[in-house]
N, CA, C and O atoms as CSV, one atom per row, in Angstrom:
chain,resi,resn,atom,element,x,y,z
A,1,UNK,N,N,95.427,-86.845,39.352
A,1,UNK,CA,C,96.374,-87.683,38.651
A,1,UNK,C,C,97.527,-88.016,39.584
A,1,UNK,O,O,98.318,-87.197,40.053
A,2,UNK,N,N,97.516,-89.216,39.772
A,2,UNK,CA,C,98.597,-89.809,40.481
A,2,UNK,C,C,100.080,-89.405,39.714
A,2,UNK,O,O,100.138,-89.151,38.511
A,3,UNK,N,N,101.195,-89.392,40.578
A,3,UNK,CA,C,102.330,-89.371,40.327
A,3,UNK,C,C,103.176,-90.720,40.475
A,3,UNK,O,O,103.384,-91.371,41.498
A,4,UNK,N,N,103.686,-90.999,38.923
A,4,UNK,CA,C,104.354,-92.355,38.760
A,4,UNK,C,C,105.645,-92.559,38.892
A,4,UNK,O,O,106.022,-93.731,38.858
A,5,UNK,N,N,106.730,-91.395,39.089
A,5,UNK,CA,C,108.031,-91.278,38.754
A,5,UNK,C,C,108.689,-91.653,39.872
A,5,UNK,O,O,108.148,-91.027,40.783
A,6,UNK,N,N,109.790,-92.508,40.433
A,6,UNK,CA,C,110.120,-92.465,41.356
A,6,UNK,C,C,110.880,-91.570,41.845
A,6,UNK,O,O,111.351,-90.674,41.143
A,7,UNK,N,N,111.173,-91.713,43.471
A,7,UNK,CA,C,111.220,-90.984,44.576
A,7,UNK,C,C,110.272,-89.718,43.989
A,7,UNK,O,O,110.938,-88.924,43.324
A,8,UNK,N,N,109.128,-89.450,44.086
A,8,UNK,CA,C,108.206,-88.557,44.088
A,8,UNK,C,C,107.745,-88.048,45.333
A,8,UNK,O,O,107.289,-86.923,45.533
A,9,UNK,N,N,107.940,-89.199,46.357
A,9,UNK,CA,C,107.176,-88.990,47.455
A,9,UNK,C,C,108.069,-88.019,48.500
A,9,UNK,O,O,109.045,-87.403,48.072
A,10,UNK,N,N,107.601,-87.928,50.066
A,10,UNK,CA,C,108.277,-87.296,51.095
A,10,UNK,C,C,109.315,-88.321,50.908
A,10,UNK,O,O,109.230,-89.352,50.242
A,11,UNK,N,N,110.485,-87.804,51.722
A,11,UNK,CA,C,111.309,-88.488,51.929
A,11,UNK,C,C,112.665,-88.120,53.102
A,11,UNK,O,O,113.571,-87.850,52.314
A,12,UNK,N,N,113.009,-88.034,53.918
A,12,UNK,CA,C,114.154,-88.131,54.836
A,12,UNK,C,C,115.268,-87.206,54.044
A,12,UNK,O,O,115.386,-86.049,54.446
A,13,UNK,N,N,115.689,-87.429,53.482
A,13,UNK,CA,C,116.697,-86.597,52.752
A,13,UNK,C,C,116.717,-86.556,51.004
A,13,UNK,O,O,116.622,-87.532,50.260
A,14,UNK,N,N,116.864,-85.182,50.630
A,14,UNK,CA,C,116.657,-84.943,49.557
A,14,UNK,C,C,117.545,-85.680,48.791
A,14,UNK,O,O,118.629,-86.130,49.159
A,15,UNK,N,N,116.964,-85.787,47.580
A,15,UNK,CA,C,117.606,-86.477,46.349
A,15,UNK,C,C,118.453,-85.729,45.322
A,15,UNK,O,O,118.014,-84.632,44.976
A,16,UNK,N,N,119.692,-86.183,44.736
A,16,UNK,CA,C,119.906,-85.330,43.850
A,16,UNK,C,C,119.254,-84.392,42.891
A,16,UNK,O,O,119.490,-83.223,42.586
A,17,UNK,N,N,118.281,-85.339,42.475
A,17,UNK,CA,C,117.321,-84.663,41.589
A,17,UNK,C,C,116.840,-83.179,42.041
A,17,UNK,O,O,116.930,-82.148,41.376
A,18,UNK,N,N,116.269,-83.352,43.434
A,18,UNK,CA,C,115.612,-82.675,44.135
A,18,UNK,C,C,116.711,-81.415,44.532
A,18,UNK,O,O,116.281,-80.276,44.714
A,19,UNK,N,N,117.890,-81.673,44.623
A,19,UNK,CA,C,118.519,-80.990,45.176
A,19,UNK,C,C,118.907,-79.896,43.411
A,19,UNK,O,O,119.258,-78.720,43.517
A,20,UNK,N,N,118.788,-80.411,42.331
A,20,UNK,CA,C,118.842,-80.034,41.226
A,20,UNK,C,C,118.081,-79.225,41.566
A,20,UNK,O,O,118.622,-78.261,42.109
A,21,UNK,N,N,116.305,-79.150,41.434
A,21,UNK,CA,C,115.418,-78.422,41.182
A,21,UNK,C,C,115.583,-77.133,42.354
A,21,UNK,O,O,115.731,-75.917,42.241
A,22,UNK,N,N,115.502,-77.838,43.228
A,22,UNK,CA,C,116.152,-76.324,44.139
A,22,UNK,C,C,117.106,-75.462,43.787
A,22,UNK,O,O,116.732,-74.293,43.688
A,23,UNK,N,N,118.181,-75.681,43.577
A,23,UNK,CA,C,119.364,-75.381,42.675
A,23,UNK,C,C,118.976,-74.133,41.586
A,23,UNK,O,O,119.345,-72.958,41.612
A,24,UNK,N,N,118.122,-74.812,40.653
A,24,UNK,CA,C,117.696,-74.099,39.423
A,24,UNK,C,C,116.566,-73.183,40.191
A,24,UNK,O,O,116.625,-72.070,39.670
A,25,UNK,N,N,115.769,-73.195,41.005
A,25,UNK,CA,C,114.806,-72.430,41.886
A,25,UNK,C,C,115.914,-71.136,42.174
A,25,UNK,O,O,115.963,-69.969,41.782
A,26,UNK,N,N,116.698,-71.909,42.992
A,26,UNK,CA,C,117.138,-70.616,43.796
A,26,UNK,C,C,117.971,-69.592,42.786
A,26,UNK,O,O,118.251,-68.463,43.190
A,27,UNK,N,N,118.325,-69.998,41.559
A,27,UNK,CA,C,118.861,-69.031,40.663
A,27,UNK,C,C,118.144,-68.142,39.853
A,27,UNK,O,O,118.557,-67.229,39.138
A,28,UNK,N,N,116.955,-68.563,40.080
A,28,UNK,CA,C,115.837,-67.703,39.021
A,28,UNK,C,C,115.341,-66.721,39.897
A,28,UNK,O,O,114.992,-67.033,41.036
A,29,UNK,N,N,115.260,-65.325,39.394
A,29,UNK,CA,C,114.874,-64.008,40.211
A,29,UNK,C,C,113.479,-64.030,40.584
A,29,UNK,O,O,113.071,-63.217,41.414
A,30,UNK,N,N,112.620,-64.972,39.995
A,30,UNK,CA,C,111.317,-64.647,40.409
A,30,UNK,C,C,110.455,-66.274,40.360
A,30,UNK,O,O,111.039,-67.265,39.924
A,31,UNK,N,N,109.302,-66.321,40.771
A,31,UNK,CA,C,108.605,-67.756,40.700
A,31,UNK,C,C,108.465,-68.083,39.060
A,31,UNK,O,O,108.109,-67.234,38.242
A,32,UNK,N,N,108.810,-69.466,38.732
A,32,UNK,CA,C,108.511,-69.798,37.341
A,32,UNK,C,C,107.894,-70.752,37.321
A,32,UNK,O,O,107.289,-71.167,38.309
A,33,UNK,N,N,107.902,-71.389,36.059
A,33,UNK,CA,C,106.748,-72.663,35.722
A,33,UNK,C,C,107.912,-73.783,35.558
A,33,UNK,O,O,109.086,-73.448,35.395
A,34,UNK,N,N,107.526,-75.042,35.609
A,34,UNK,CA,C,107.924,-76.378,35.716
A,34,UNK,C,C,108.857,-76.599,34.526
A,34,UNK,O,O,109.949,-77.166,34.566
A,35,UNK,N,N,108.400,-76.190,33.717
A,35,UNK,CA,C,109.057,-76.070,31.892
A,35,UNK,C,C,110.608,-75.722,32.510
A,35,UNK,O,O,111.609,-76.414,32.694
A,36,UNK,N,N,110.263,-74.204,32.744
A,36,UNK,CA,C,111.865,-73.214,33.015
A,36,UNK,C,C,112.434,-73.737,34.235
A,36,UNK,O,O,113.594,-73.378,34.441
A,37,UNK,N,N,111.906,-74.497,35.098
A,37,UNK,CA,C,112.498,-75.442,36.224
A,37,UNK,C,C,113.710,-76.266,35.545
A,37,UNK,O,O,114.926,-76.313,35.731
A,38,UNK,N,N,112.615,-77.019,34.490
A,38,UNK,CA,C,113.512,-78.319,34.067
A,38,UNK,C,C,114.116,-77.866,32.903
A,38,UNK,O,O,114.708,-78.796,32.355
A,39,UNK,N,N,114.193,-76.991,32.402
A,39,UNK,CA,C,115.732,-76.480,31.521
A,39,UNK,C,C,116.648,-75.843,32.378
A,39,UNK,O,O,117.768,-76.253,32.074
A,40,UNK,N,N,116.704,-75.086,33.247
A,40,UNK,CA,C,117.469,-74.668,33.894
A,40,UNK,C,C,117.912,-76.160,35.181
A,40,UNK,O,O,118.800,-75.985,36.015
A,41,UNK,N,N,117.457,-76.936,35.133
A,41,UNK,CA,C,118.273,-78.330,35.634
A,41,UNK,C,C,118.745,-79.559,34.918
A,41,UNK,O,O,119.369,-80.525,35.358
A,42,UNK,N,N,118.274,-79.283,33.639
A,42,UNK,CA,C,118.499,-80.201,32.722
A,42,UNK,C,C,117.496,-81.604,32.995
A,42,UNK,O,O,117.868,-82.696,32.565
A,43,UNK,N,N,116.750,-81.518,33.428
A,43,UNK,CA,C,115.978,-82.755,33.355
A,43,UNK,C,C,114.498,-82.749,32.755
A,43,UNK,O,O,113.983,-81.689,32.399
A,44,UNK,N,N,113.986,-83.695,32.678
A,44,UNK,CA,C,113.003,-83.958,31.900
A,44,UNK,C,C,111.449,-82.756,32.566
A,44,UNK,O,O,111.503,-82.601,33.786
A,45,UNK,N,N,110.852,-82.389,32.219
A,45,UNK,CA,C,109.751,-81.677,32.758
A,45,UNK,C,C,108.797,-82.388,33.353
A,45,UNK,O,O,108.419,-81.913,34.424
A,46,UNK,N,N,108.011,-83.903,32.817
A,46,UNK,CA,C,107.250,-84.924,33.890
A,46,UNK,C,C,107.862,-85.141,35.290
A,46,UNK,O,O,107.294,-85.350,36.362
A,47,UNK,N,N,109.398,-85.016,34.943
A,47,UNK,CA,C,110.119,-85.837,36.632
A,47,UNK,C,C,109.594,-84.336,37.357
A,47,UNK,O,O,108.780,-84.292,38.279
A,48,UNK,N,N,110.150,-83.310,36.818
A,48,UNK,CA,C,110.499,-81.870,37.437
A,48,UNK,C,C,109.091,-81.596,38.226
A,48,UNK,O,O,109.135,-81.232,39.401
A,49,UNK,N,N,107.728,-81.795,37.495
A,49,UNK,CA,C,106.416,-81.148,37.952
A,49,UNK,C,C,106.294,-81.817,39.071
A,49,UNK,O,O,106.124,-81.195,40.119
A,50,UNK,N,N,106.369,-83.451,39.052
A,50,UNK,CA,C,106.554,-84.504,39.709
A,50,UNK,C,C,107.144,-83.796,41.296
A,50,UNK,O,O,106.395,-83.503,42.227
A,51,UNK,N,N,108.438,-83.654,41.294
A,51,UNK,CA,C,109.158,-83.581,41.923
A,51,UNK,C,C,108.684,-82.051,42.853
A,51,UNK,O,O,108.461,-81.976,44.061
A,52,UNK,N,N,108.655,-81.426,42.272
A,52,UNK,CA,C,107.994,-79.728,42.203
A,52,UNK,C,C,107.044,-80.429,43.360
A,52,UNK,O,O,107.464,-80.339,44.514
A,53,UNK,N,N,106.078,-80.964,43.190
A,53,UNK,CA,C,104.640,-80.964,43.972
A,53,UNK,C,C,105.358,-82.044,45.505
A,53,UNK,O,O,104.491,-82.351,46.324
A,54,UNK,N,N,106.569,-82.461,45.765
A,54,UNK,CA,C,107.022,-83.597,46.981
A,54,UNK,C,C,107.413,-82.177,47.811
A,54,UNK,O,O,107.019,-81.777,48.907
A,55,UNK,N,N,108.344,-81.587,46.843
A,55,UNK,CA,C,108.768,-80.449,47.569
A,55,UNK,C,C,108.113,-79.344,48.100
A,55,UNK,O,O,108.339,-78.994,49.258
A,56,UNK,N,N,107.511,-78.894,47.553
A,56,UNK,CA,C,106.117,-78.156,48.006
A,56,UNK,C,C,105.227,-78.699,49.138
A,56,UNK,O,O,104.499,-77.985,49.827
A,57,UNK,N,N,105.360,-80.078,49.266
A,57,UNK,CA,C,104.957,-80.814,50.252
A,57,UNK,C,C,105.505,-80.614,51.496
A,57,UNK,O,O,105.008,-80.246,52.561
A,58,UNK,N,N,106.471,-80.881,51.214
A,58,UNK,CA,C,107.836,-80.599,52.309
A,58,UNK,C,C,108.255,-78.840,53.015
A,58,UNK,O,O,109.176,-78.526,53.770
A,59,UNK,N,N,107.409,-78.172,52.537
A,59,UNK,CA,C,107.956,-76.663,52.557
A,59,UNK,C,C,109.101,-76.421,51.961
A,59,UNK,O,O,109.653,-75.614,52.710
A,60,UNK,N,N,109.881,-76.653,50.958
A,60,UNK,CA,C,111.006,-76.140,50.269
A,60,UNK,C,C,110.690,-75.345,49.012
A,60,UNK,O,O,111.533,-74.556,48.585
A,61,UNK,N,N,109.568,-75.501,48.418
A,61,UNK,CA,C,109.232,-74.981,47.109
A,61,UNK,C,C,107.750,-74.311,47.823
A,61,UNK,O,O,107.285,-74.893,48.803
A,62,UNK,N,N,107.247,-73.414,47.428
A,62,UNK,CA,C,106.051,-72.111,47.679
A,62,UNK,C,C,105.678,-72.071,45.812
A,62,UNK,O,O,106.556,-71.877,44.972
A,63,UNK,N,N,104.123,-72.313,45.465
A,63,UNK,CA,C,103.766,-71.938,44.301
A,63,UNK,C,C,102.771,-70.491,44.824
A,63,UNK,O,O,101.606,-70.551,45.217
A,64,UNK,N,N,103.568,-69.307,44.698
A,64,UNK,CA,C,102.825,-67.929,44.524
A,64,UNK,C,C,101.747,-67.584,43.929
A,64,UNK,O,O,100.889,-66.780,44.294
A,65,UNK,N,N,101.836,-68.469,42.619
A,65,UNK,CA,C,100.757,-68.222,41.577
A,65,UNK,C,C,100.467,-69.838,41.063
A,65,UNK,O,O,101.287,-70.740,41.231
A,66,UNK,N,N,99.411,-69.977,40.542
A,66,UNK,CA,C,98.926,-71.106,39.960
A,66,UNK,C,C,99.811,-71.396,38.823
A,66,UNK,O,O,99.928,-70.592,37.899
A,67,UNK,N,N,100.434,-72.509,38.857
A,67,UNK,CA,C,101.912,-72.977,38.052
A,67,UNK,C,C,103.110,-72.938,37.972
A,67,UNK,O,O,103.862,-73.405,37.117
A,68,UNK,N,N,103.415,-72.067,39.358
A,68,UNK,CA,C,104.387,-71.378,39.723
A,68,UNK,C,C,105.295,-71.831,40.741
A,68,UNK,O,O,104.893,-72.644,41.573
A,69,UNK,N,N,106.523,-71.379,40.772
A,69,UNK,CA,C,106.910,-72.300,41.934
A,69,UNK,C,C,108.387,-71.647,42.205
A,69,UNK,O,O,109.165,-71.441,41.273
A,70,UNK,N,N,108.680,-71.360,43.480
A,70,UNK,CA,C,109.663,-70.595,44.040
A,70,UNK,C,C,110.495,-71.125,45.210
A,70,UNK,O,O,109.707,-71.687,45.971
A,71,UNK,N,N,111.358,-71.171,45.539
A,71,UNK,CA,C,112.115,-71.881,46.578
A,71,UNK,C,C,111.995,-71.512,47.870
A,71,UNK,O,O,112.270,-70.313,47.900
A,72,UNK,N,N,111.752,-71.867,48.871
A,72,UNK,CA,C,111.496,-70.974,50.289
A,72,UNK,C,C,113.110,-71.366,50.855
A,72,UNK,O,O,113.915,-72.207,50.455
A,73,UNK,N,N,113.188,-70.161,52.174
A,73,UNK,CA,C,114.254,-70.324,52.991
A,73,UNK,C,C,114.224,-71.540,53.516
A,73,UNK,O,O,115.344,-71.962,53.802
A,74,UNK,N,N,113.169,-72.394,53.789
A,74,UNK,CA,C,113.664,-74.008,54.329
A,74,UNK,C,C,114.691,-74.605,52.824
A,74,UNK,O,O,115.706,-75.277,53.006
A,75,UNK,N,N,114.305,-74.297,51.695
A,75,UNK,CA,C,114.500,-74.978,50.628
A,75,UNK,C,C,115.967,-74.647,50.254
A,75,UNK,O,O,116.636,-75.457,49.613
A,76,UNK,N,N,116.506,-73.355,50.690
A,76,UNK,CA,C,117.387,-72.480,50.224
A,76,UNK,C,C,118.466,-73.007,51.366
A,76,UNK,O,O,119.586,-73.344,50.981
A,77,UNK,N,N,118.161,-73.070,52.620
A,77,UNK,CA,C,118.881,-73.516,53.650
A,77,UNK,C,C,118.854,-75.427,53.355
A,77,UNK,O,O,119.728,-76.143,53.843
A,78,UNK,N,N,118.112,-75.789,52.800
A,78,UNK,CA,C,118.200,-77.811,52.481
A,78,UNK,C,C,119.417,-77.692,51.362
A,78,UNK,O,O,119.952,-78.787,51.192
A,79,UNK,N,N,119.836,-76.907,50.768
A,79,UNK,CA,C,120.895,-76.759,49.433
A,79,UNK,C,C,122.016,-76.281,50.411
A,79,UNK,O,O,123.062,-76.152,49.775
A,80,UNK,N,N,122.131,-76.048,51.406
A,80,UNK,CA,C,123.672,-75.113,51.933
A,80,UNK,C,C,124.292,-76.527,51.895
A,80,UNK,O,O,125.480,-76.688,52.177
């Protein structure tokens, strides 16, 4: 399934959005699911999964477990 939402893709410098989901990543003690992503950033959960899978692309987000998704030190150091 293709992804329709914009800025989904790689991109040069992160997006607010993006910089949201990291944000809410790096505050949660352990890997979570897309749901608890996008309440803890306030945004919609389609953009968040969306967004979840660019970053993961990028090395900033690591999924540990199948649905899961955790912030790596590239991701943690893209938020300083």
């Amino acid at each position: 399934m293709a992804c329709a939402t914009k800025g989904c893709g790689k991109q040069a410098v992160l997006t607010d959005e993006q910089k949201k989901i990291l944000a809410a990543l790096a505050g949660q003690p352990e890997a979570c699911g897309s749901k608890e992503v996008a309440a803890a950033s306030g945004m919609e959960s389609k953009e968040v999964s969306c967004k979840l899978t660019a970053l993961k692309n990028r090395g900033y987000v690591e999924s540990p477990a199948r649905c899961k998704y955790a912030i790596t030190a590239a991701g943690r150091a893209a938020i300083k």
